[in-house]
N, C-alpha and C positions, 0 to 999 in steps of 0.2 A: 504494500500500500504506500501511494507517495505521500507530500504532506497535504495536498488538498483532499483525497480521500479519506485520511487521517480525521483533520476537524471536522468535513462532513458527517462523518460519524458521529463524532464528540456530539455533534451539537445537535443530530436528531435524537441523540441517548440522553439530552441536557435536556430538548422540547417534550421530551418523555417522561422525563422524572419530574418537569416543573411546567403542567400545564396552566395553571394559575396567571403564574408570572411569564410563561411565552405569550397569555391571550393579552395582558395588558401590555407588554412589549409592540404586539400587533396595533393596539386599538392607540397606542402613542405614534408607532410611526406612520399610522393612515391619517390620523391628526393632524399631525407636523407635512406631510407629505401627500395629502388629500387629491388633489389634481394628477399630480405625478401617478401615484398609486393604482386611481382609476385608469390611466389613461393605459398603463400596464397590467392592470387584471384584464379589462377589455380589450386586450391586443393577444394578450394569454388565452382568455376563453373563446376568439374568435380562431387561433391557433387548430387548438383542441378540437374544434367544430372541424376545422376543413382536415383534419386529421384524420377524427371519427364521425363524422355524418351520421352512422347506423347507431352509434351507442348516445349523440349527442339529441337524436330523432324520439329515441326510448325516453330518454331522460325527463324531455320537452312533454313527451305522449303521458310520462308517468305523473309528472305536475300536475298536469289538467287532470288526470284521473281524480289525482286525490284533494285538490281543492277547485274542484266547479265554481264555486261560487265565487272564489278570488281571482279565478281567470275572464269570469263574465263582467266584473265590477270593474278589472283592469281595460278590457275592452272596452267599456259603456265611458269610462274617462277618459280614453282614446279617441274614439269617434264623436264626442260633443267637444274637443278640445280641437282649439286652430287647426292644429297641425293636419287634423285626425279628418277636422271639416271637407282641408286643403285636398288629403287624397284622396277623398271620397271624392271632392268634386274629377281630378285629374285620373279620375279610374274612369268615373263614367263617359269625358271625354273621351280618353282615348279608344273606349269601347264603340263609343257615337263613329269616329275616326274608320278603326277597323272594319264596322259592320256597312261604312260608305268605300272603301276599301282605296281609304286615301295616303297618299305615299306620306312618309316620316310619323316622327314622334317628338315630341320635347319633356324634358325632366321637370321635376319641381322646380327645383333651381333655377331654369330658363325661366320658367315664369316670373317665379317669383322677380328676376330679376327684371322682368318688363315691367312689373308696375313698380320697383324701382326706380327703375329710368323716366315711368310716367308721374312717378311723382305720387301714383296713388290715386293720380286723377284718371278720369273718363276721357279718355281718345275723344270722343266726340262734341260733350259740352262740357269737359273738363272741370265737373264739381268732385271733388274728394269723396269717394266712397268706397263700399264694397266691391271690387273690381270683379265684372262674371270674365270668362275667356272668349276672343271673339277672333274669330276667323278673316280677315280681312278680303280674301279671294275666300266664299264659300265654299265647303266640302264639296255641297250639294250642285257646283258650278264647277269641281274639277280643282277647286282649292288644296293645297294637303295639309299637312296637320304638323309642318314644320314649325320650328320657332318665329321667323321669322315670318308665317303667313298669320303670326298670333297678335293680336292687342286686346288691352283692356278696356272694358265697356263697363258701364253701371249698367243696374238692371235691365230701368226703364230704355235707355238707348239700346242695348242687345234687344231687346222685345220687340223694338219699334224697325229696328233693322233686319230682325230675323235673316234670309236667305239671300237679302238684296246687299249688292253694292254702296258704297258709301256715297256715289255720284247718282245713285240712283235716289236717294233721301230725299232731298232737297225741292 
């Protein structure tokens, strides 16, 4: 055994003998080191997953067995949550997309980052709102469903515009 096999030993024979004091050694340096930490469990358990798929799928399948009710609750704050809102709307999209069998796709990300760039505001009468996604060349006209064929509309101007062009409005 070299010297690094050596203290590995020691020191699972030390976290052995003193689980007490290994748990609060752990709970001081996630403390001290909170970000860092996370940022390394989750690169570690993302590891593990593409490692084992099959044992990480059981694990996942054994969870839900045994707490339903905290996977349903987790869910329910998921899907009323922004984020959760976001892909709910950007699933049905891109479903609207495929089943028009329109070329490309854009990520959250892209979007988000148009109404970024627009400020938040309405492409059309530019009041700050709730941004719906809006096709600029409609699907339903051979538009595709790239980023770039995307702007943000408030509601009521998505509604009012439905399938038509924006030269067509007016």
């Amino acid at each position: 055994m070299d010297k690094k096999e050596l203290h590995a030993a020691k020191m699972r024979e030390w976290r052995k003998n003193n689980p007490e004091r290994n748990r609060e050694n752990a709970r001081r340096y996630r403390k001290r080191n909170g970000a860092k930490y996370l940022e390394r469990h989750a690169r570690q358990m993302r590891e593990y997953r593409e490692r084992h798929p099959e044992r990480a799928a059981l694990s996942v399948k054994r969870s839900y067995a045994k707490n339903p009710e905290m996977v349903e609750a987790k869910e329910r704050r998921f899907r009323y949550s922004e984020r959760g809102k976001l892909n709910s709307r950007l699933r049905r999209q891109r479903r609207r997309a495929l089943e028009k069998q329109a070329e490309g796709s854009f990520t959250t990300v892209e979007w988000l980052h148009v109404k970024r760039q627009q400020n938040n505001q309405c492409a059309h009468c530019r009041i700050v709102a709730d941004l719906t996604i809006d096709h600029i060349l409609p699907l339903n006209r051979g538009g595709s469903n790239y980023i770039s064929n995307i702007q943000g509309l408030c509601l009521s101007c998505n509604s009012r515009k439905q399938d038509r062009l924006e030269t067509e409005l007016c």
